[in-house]
C-alpha positions in Angstrom: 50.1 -44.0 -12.9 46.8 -42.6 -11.9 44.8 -40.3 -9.6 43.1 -41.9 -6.7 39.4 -41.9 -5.8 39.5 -41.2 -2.1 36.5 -40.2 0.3 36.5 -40.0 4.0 33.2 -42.0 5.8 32.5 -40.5 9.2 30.9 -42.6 11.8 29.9 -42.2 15.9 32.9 -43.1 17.3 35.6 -42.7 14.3 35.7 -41.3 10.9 37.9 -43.7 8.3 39.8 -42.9 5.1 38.9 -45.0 1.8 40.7 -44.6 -1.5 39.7 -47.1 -4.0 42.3 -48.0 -6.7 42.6 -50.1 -9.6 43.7 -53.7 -9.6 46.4 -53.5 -11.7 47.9 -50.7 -8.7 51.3 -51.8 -7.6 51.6 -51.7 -3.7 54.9 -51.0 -2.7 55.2 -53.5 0.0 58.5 -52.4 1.9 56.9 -48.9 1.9 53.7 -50.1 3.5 55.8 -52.5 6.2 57.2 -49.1 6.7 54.4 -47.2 7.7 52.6 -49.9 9.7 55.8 -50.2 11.3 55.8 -47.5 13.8 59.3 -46.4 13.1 57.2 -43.0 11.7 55.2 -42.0 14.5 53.7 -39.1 12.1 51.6 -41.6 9.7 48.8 -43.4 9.9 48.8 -47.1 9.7 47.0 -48.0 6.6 45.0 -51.4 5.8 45.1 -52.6 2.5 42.0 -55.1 1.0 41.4 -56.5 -2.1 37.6 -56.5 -3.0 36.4 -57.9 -6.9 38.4 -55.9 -8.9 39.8 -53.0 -6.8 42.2 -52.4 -4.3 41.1 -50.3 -1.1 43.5 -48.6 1.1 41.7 -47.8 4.7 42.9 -46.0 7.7 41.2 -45.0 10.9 41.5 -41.4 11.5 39.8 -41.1 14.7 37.1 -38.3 16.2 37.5 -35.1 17.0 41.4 -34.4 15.8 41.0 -32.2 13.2 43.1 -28.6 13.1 39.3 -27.4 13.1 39.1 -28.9 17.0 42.4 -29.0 18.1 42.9 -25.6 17.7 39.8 -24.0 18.4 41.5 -21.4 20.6 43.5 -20.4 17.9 41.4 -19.5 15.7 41.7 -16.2 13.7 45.5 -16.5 15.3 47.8 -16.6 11.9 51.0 -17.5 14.1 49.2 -20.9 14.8 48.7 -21.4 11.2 52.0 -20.9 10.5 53.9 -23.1 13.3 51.5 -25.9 11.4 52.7 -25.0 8.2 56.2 -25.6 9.7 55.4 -29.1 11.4 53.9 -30.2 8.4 57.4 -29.2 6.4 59.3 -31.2 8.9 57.3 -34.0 8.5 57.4 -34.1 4.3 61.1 -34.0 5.1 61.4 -37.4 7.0 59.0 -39.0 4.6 61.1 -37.8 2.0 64.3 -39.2 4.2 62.1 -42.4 3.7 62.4 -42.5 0.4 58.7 -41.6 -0.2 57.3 -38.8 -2.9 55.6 -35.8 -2.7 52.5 -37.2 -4.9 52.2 -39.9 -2.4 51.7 -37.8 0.4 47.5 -36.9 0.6 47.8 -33.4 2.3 44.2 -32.7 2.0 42.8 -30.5 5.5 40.0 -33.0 6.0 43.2 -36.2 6.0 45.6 -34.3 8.2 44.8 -35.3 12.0 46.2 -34.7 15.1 47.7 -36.5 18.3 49.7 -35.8 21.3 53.6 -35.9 20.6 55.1 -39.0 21.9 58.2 -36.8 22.9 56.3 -34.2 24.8 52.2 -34.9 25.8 52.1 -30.8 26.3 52.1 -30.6 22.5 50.3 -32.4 19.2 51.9 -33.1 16.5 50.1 -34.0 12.7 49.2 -37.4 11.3 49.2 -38.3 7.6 47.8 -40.7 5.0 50.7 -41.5 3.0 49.8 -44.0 0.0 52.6 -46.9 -0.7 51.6 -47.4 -4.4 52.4 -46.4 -8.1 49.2 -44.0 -7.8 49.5 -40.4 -7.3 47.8 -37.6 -6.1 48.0 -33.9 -6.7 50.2 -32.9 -3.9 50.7 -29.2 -5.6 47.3 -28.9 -6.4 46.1 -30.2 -2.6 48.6 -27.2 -0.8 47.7 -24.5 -3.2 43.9 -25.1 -4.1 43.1 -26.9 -0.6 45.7 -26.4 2.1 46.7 -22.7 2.3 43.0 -21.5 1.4 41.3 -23.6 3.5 43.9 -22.4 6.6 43.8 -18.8 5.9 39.9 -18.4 6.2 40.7 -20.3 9.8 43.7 -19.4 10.7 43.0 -15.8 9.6 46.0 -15.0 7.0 45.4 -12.0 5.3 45.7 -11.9 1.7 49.3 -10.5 1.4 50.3 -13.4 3.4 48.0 -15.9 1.7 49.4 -14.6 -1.6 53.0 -14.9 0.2 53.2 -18.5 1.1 51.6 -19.5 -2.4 54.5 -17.6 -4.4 57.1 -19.1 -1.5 55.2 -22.8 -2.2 55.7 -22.6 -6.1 58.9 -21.6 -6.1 60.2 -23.3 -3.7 58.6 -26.4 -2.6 58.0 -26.3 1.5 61.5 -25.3 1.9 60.3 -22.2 0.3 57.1 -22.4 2.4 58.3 -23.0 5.2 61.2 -19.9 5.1 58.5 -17.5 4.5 56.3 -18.9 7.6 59.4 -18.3 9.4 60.5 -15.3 8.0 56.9 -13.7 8.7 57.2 -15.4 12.6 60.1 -13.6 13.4 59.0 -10.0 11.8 56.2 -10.3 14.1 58.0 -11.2 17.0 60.1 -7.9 16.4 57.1 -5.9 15.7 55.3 -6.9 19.4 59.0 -6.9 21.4 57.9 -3.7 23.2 58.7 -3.7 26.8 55.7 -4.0 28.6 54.2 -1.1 31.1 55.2 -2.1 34.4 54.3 -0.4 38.4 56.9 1.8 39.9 56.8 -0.5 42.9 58.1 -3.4 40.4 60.5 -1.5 38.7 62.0 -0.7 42.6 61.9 -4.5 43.4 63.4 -5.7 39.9 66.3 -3.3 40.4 69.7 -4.8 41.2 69.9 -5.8 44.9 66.6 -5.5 46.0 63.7 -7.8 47.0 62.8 -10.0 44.0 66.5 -10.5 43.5 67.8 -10.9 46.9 65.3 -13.4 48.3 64.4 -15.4 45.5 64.8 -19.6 45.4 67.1 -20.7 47.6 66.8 -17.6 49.9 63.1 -18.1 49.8 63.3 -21.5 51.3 65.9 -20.5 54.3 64.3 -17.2 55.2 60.6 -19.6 55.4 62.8 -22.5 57.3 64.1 -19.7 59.7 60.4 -18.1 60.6 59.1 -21.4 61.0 62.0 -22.4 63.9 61.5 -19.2 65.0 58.2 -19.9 66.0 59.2 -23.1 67.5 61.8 -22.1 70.0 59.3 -18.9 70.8 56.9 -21.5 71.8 59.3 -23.8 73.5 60.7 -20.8 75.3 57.3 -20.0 77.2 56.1 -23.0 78.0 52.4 -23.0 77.8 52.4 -26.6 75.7 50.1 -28.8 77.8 51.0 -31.6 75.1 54.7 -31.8 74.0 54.5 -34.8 72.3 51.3 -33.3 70.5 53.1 -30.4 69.6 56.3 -31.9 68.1 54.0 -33.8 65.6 52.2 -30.9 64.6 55.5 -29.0 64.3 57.3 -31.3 62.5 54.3 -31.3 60.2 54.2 -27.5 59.8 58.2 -27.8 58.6 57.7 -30.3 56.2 54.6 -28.7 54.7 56.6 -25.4 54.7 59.2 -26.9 53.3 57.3 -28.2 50.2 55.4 -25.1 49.7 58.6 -22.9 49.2 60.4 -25.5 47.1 57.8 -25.6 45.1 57.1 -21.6 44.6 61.0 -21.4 44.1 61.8 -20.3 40.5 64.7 -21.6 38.5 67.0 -23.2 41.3 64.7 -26.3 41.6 63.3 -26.6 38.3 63.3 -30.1 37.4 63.2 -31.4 33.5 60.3 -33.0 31.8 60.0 -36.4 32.4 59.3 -36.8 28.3 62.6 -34.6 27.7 64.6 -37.4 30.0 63.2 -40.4 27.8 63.3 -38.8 24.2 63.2 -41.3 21.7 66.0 -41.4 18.9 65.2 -40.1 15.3 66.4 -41.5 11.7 70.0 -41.0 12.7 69.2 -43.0 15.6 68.8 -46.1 13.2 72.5 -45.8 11.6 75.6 -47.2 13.6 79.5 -46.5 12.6 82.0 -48.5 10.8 85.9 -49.6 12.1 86.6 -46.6 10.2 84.5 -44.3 11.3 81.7 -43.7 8.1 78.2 -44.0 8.6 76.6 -47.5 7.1 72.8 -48.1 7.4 72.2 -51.2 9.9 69.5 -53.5 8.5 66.0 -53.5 10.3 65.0 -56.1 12.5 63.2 -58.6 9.9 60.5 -59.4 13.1 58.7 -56.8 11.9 58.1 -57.7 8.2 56.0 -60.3 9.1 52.4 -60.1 7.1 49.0 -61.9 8.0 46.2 -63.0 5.3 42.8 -63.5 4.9 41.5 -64.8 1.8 38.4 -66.6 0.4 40.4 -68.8 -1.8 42.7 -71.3 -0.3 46.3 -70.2 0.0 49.0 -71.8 -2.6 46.1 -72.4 -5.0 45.1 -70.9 -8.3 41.9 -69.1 -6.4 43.8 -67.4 -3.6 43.6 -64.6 -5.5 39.9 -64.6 -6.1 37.4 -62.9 -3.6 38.2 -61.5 -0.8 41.7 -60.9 0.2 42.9 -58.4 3.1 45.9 -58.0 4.8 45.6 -57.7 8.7 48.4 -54.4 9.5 46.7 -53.0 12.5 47.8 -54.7 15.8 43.4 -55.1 16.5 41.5 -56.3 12.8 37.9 -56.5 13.4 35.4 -58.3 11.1 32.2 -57.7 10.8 29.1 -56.7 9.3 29.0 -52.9 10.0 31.5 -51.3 7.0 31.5 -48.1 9.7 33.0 -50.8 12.7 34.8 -52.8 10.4 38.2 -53.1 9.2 36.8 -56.4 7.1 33.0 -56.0 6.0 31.6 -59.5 5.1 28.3 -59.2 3.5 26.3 -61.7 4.8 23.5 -61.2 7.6 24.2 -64.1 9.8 27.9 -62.0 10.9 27.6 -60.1 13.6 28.1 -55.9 12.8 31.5 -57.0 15.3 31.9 -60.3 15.2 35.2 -61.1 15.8 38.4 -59.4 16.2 41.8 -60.5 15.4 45.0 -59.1 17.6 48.3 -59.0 16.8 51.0 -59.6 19.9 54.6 -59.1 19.0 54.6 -61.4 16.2 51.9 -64.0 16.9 48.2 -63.4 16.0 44.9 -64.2 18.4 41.5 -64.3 17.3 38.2 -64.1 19.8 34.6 -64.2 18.8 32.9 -60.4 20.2 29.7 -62.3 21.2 28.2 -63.2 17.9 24.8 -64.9 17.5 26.2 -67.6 15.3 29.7 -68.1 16.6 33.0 -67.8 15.0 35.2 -71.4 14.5 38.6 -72.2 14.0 39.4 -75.4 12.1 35.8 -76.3 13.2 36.1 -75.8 16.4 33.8 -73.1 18.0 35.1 -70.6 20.3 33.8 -69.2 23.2 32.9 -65.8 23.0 35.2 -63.3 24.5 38.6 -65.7 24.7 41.5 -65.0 22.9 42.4 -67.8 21.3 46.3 -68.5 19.4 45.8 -68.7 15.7 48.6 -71.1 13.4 50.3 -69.9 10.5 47.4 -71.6 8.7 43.9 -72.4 9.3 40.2 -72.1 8.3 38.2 -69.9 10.1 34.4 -69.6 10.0 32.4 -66.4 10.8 28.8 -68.0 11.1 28.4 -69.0 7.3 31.7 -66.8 5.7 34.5 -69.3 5.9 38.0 -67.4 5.1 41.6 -68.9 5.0 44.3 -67.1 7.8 48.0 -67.1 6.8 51.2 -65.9 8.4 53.5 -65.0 6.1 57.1 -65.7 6.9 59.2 -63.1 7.9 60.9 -61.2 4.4 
């Protein structure tokens, strides 16, 4: 086993990750099914190509997500630091629960991004690369030489705490890290739990059986309902409406709005839950199911998802299959082209468009449409117009101007 050679390639609209490994590098295949699965919403989908005699592992990492941007605000603000310290624990544990190492895991600053959780859009959550091959990388030396240092001169950790979470990390792994970020959390929050300064007027009104706790929520909304139809029998009572059916509308109109103001100015009595909270999708337990006799057995994932698309240079189930260019299409949108920055497959050859064409992946099938090149894209010899998607078999030639590559579905494992 051997380090990696990894670099990240920024470009306008997305920066990508690129680690270049040896030939002989063993890819783990159920490991990377795993990732571009989606069953781990916390790691990147990864691309995996086969160029001369390397392998290259790609991902898209996107713009603008970096704990540099995302928390801007928060800069200079250790508690921050530290609540990513403990995300980032969490996370190692489920990969772990995935049967993935440590020295697989690239926890490098400039690899870990950031996206909105899928369980709640009010907060983000951290994406990683995580590598499914026999090739390691420092993870020690990435937390303690890149990862801590690099997030206390942001963050703003002083150097007893710095020094802290290094001596927790070597001892104890991220458990270990992730007790002292806790540990130091909750000595904070008993350090700032003063009671705060408050008027004398508010200290009257908070007392037992005064204002704020005699008219609040419910009481709110009658007392406001009762003013409101005391104004309306006032009104009715002397007369001077030269439009009745004028003023019922207008009435009725006042209520309502009234109505909608208080309920929603009242506090906890008509709270409602987040929407996200409602529809909170399982975890790993969430994937076992129970026996006649009670014991927990793992239930076998659904094979739909371990089908695999190629493109090669040689011609599949010969000898030179193998030779050239080989990628395997994991993202559910491939694009070819000539641009290596727009590019999940760069084909060298000036008559391919910088996008020339992009192949789509829709729940099991793939579709391929030409993205307005100058010389055309063809399928079995057939050109296709530009911007239609068309279906793609299990196996067939396609043609990208001059670059002719071989397309294979891969049955279901």
């Amino acid at each position: 086993m051997e380090n990696i050679d990894w670099e990240i390639r920024s470009g306008r609209s997305s920066s990508q990750f690129i680690a270049t490994l040896e030939q002989d590098t063993k890819i783990i295949d159920y490991q990377l099914q795993l990732i571009n699965s989606r069953d781990m919403e916390s790691v990147i989908p990864l691309a995996v190509i086969k160029r001369n005699d390397h392998l290259i592992i790609s991902a898209e990492l996107g713009m603008n997500n970096t704990y540099e941007t995302v928390d801007a605000e928060h800069k200079g603000k250790p508690k921050t630091g530290l609540e990513r310290l403990i995300q980032l624990s969490e996370i190692i544990g489920v990969a772990e629960e995935y049967l993935f190492l440590p020295q697989q895991i690239l926890i490098h600053p400039d690899t870990i991004r950031y996206q909105n959780s899928i369980y709640d859009d009010t907060e983000i959550q951290p994406m990683l690369v995580i590598l499914p091959s026999n090739s390691i990388v420092d993870h020690d030396n990435l937390v303690e030489e890149s990862l801590i240092p690099d997030w206390a001169r942001f963050y703003g950790f002083s150097d007893d705490l710095q020094l802290e979470l290094l001596e927790s990390y070597q001892s104890g792994q991220w458990s270990g890290l992730t007790t002292a970020a806790k540990s130091v959390i909750e000595n904070e929050m008993m350090i700032n739990k003063t009671p705060k300064k408050k008027s004398r007027f508010m200290a009257v009104m908070k007392q037992p059986g005064n204002f704020e706790n005699r008219y609040n929520g419910r009481s709110r909304l009658l007392i406001g309902w009762l003013m409101a139809a005391a104004v309306y029998l006032l009104l009715l009572r002397i007369q001077i409406i030269p439009n009745w059916r004028l003023f019922k509308i207008i009435m009725s109109t006042i209520l309502v709005l009234f109505g909608i103001i208080f309920i929603i100015r009242t506090d906890k009595p008509f709270s409602l839950p987040k929407i996200s909270k409602l529809f909170k999708l399982p975890d790993i337990e969430m994937f076992r199911g129970k026996s006649a006799n009670n014991c927990t057995e793992l239930i076998s994932r659904n094979a739909d998802s371990y089908g695999m698309a190629i493109l090669s240079e040689g011609l599949p189930g010969t000898p030179q299959e193998n030779e050239g260019k080989r990628a395997f299409i994991l993202l559910d949108e491939f694009i070819i082209g000539r641009d290596e920055a727009l590019s999940d497959l760069c084909l060298e050859s000036k008559t391919v468009g910088r996008k020339h064409a992009r192949i789509c992946r829709h729940e099991g099938s793939y579709f391929i449409a030409d993205l307005g090149s100058k010389n055309g894209t063809r399928l079995d010899g057939r050109r296709l117009n530009r911007n239609e998607e068309y279906l793609l078999p299990d196996r067939c030639r396609l043609q990208f101007a001059d670059y002719v590559l071989f397309f294979q579905n891969e049955e279901p494992l």
